[in-house]
C-alpha positions, 0 to 999 in steps of 0.5 A: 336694519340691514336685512330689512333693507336686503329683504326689501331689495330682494322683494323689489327685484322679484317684483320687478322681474314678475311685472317686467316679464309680459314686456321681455317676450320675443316678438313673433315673426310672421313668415308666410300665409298659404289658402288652406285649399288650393282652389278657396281663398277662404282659408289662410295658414299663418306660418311664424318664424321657422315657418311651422302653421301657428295659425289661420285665418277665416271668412266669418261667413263662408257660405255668403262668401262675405269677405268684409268679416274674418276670424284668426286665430295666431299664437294663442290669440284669437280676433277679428278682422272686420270692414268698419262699414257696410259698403266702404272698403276703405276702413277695417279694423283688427280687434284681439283682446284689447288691442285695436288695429285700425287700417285705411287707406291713404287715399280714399278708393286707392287700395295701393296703399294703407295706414295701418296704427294700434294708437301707439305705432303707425305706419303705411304700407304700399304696393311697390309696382302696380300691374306687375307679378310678382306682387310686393308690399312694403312699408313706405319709406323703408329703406332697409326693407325690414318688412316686406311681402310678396306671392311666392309663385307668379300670377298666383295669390295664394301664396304669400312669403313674408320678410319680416325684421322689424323691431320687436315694439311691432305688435303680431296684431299690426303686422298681422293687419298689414299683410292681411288687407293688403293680400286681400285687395290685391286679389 
């Protein structure tokens, strides 16, 4: 009897451990994001944690120069980042897998600041000073600036750095979101 039990402990803990893993992962840490070309803005890299490329980001249609629809691809992950409507830049939405980031604007046609949820998480993000270099995002109401971002170089926004100390129940896909649209409506 007591090694049925042991043997049913053992195979519990085994299958805890196996179904548990997925969810212990390191979060990554977005650390910067340069054009690839110094004269293109259709062409991002992503740079993680120690700041090592790890990934892009792409105008879907470069040649029409249609910035309402990009590709990235990020640590193994491949999605979209797409306007949700023709002529309403108000509303974008993420999509990697099964996972779906929906970006808005607070106030429609104010493009200073987002609400950015994956249905689980949500937050928003602002402009902290308007018609001032260097330009700065940040998530609202933050006061221990855990996740903020701005261009490394005044009057030049093709270079973004990137503080990032959120906790690790914020998915790459939401800070991805984040800092993508915001980059975006500040050129």
């Amino acid at each position: 009897m007591n090694s049925v039990i042991s043997i049913m402990k053992v195979t519990f803990y085994i299958l805890f451990f196996f179904l548990s893993t997925p969810f212990l992962g390191v979060s990554q840490n977005l650390y910067s994001l340069h054009t690839q070309w110094d004269d293109d803005i259709k062409q991002w890299e992503i740079k993680l944690d120690e700041g090592e490329i790890e990934g892009e980001i792409e105008m879907t249609w470069r040649l029409r120069g249609d910035m309402t629809d990009w590709t990235y691809r990020i640590d193994g992950k491949r999605g979209t980042i797409k306007q949700k409507w023709e002529n309403n830049a108000n509303v974008w939405e993420l999509r990697s897998g099964s996972t779906i980031v929906k970006i808005s604007t607070v106030w429609s046609g104010d493009f200073s600041s987002f609400r950015i949820s994956d249905g689980i998480k949500t937050f928003k993000i602002e402009r902290k000073f308007l018609n001032t270099d260097p330009i700065e995002w940040s998530i609202m109401d933050d006061e221990d600036d855990l996740f903020f971002w701005y261009n490394e170089f005044q009057n030049d926004i093709r270079d973004w750095i990137i503080e990032d100390r959120l906790p690790e129940d914020f998915s790459l896909e939401l800070k991805l979101a984040a800092v993508f649209v915001s980059i975006l409506h500040s050129l």
